[in-house]
C-alpha positions in Angstrom: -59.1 -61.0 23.9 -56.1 -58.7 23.1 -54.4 -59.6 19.8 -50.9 -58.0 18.7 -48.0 -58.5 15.9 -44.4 -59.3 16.2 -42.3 -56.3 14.5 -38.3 -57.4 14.9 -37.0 -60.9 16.0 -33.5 -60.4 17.2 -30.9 -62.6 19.0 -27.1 -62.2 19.7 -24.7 -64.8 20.3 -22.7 -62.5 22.7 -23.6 -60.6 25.7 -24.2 -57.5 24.2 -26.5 -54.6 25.4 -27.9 -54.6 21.5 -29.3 -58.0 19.2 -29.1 -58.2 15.8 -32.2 -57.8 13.8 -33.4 -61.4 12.3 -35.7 -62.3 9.7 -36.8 -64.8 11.8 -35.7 -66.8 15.5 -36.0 -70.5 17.1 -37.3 -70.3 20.4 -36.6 -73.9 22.1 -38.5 -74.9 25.1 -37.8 -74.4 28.3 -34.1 -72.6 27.3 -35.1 -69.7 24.9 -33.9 -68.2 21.8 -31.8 -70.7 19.7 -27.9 -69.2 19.8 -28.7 -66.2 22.0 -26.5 -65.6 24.8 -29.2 -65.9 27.0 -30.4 -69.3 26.3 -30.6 -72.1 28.8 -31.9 -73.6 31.5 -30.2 -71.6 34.3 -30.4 -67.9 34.2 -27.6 -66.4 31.8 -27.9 -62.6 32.7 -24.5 -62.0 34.1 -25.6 -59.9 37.1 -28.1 -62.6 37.8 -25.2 -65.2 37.3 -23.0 -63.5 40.0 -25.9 -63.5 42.2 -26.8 -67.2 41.7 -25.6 -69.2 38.7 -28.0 -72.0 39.8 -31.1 -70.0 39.9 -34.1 -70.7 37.0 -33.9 -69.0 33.9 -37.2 -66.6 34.2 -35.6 -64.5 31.5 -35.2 -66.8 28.3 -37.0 -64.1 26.4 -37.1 -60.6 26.5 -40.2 -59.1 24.4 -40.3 -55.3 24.1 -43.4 -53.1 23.1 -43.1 -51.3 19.6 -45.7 -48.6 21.0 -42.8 -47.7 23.6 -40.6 -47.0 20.7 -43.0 -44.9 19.5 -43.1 -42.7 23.0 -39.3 -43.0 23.4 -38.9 -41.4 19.5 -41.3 -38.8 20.5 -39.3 -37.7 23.7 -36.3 -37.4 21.5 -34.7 -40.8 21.0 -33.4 -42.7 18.2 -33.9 -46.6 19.2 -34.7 -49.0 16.8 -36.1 -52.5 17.5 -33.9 -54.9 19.7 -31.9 -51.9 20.0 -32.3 -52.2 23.7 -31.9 -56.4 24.1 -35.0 -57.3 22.8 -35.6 -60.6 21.5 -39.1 -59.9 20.0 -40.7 -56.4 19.6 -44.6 -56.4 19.3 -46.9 -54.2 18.7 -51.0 -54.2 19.4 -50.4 -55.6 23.5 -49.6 -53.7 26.4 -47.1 -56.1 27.8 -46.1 -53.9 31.1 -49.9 -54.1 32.3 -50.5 -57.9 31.5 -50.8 -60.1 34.8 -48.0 -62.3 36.0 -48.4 -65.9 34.3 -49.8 -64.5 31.2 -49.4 -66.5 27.9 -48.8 -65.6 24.6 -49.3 -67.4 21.8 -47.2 -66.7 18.8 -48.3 -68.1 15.1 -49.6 -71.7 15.4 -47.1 -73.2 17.9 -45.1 -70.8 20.1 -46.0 -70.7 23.2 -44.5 -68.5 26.1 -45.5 -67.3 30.0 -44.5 -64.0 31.4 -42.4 -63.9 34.0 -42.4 -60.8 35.1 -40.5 -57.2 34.3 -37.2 -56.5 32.8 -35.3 -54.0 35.2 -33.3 -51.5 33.3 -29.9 -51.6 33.8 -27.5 -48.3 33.8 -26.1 -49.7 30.5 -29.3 -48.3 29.0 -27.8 -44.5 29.5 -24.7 -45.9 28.3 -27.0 -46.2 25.0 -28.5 -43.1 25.1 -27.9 -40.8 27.6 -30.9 -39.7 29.7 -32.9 -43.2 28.1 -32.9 -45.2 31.8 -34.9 -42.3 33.0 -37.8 -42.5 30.1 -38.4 -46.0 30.7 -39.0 -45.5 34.6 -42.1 -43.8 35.7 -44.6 -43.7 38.9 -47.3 -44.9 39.4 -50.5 -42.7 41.2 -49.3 -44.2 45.1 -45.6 -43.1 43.6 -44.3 -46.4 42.7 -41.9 -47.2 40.4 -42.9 -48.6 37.1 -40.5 -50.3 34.8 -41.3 -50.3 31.4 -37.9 -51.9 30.0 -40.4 -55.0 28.8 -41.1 -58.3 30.1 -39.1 -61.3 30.3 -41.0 -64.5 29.5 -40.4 -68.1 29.8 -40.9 -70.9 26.4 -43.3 -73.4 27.0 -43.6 -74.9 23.7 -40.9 -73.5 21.2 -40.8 -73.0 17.1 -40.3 -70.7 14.8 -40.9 -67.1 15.1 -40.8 -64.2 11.8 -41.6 -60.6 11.7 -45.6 -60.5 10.7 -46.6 -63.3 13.2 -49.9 -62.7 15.1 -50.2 -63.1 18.9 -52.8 -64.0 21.1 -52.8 -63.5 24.8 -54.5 -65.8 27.3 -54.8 -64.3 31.0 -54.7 -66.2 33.8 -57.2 -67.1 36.0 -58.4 -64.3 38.8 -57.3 -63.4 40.9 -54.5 -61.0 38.4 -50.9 -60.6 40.3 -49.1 -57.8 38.7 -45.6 -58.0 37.1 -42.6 -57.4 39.3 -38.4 -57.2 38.5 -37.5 -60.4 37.7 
């Protein structure tokens, strides 16, 4: 079973491209992160809202990996945790590779589903210029990989702090991989 940490927790009241760093966050069930801009029952996204304002909210949390940081610094960039919209930055799990419908259990009683892939946005090169590029790549057959982070859905909610562990729990077989969501 893969294991990992939480590294930042991080919310904003506003949409804003960046969150503010927290010592710790509320994730409510079934809406998301207590006083982010995201949180509710209908999707918040504002590109998604224009689309549909009635459609689920499939994004209530967006979890980034810390190891990413790590390749983004090494390629030249300066981005910090939530830098980049992130409500909760792990490190120890390859989030991009987990299946659709994976669940991640946070502490003792957080629990959340993955919903699928955050797609990048061209505010990211706004950020940093040359950043929406580093976080697409290609697969062998030449498809597109995002590697923004996942978006994830709270089943049961609580508190979450820097230093909490994380358990994953696949689904069952047959695995269906993450897509934009």
């Amino acid at each position: 079973m893969m294991a990992g940490e939480i590294i930042c927790v991080a919310a904003h009241s506003r949409h804003a491209f960046s969150k503010t760093p927290e010592q710790q966050i509320n994730l409510l069930k079934g809406l998301g992160v207590e006083g982010d801009a995201h949180c509710g029952v209908t999707v918040k996204h504002r590109s998604r809202v224009a689309a549909n304002p009635d459609q689920p909210n499939l994004r209530q949390v967006h979890l980034f990996a810390g190891e990413m940081l790590d390749e983004l610094a090494a390629h030249g960039f300066s981005v910090q945790p939530a830098d980049l919209g992130e409500n909760i930055t792990t490190r120890g799990i390859d989030l991009i590779d987990l299946p659709l419908g994976t669940r991640l259990q946070i502490g003792e009683s957080v629990h959340l589903e993955i919903t699928g892939l955050r797609n990048p946005c061209k505010q990211i090169d706004n950020f940093q210029k040359g950043l929406m590029q580093a976080v697409l790549s290609h697969d062998e057959e030449g498809n597109l990989l995002l590697r923004a982070g996942v978006m994830a859905i709270v089943l049961e909610g609580g508190t979450v702090r820097i230093g909490d562990k994380i358990s994953v729990d696949l689904p069952p077989l047959p695995h269906r991989k993450l897509e934009r969501v």
